[in-house]
C-alpha positions in Angstrom: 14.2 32.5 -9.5 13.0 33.4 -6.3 11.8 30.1 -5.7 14.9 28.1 -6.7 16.3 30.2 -3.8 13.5 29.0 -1.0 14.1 25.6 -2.5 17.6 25.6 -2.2 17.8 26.9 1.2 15.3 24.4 2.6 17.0 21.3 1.2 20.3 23.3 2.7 18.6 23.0 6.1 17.9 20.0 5.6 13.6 20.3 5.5 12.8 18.2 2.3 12.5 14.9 2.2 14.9 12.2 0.9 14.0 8.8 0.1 15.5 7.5 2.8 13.6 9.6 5.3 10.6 8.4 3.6 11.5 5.1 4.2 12.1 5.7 7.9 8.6 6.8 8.0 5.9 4.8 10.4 4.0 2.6 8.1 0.6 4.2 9.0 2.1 7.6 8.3 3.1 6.2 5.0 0.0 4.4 4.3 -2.2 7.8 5.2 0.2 9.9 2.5 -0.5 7.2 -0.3 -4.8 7.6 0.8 -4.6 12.0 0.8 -6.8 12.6 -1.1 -9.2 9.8 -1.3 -12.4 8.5 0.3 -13.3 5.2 1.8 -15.7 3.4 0.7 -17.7 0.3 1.5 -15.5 -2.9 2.2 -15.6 -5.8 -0.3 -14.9 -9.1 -0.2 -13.1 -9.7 -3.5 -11.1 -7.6 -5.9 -10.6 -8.3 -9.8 -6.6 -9.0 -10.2 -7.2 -8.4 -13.7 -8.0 -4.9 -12.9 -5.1 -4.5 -10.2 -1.9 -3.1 -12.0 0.4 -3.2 -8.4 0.6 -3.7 -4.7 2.7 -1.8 -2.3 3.5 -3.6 1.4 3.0 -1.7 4.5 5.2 -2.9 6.8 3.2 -5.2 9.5 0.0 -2.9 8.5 -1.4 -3.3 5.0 -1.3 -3.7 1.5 -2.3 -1.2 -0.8 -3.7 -2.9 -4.1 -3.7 0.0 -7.3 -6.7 -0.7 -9.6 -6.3 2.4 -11.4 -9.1 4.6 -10.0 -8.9 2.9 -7.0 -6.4 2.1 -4.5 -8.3 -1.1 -2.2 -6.3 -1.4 1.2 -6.3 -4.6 3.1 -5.4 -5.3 6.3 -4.9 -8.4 7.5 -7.1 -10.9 10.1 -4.1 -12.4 10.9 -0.5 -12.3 10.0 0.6 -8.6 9.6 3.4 -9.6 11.4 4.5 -11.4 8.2 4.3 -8.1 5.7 7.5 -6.5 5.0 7.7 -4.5 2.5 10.6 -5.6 0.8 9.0 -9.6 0.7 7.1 -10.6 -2.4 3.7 -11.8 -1.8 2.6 -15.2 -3.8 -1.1 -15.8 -4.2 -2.7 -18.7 -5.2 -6.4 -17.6 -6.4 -8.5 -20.3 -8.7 -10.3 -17.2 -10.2 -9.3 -13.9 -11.5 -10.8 -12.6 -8.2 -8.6 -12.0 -4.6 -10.9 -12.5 -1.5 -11.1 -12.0 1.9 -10.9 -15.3 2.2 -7.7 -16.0 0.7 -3.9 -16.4 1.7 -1.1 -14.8 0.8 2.1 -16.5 1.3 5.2 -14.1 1.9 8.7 -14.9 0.7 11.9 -13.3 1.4 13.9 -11.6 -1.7 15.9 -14.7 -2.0 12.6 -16.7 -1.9 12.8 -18.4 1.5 9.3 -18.1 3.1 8.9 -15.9 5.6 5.0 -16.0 6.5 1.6 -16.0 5.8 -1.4 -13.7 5.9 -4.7 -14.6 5.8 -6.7 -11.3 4.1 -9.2 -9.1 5.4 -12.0 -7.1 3.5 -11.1 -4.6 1.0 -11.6 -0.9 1.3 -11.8 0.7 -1.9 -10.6 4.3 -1.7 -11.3 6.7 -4.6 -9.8 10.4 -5.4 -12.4 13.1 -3.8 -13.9 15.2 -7.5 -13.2 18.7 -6.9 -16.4 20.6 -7.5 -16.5 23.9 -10.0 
């Protein structure tokens, strides 16, 4: 009960966040919440799509690819300037694999295009294993 009471008085005063202040967040500080947690590993060149079950846009920063496990963050060579997170990405891969050397075409929600990235390396981050 007494903890109902500290939670109701904080969102009172206005101290928990709201989806909309989340949103108004700076995209690293967003991007550094999602990776709590995890460890960097060494950067790869290509990622199994097969494996990746969604991809979150950092605005102008990243994209965060979820393989499960593993969450592989790319950041652009060139065109970051293009990634908004509300765009949908189209990728043209002739494999099951996305590399560092591909493209990413970004499209508007109404499907106009709005830009193109050109990928970096991966970085695979994986959850830390608590020890005991």
């Amino acid at each position: 009960m007494k903890t109902a009471k500290i939670i109701a008085a904080a969102a009172m005063a206005g101290m928990l966040a709201t989806p909309a202040m989340a949103a108004k967040k700076d995209p690293e500080t967003r991007l550094a919440e999602k990776l709590e947690g995890r460890v960097a590993g060494e950067p790869v060149r290509c990622i199994d799509m097969s494996r990746v079950s969604s991809s979150t846009i950092y605005d102008k920063t990243a994209i965060v690819f979820d393989a499960g496990s593993t969450l592989y963050v790319n950041r652009p060579d060139s065109g970051e300037n293009s990634l908004r997170r509300n765009d949908i990405m189209v990728t043209k891969t002739f494999s099951h694999q996305l590399c560092s050397v591909d493209t990413v075409e970004m499209r508007d929600s109404s499907g106009f295009w709005s830009g193109v990235v050109f990928l970096g390396e991966f970085v695979p981050y994986k959850k830390v294993k608590e020890e005991g």
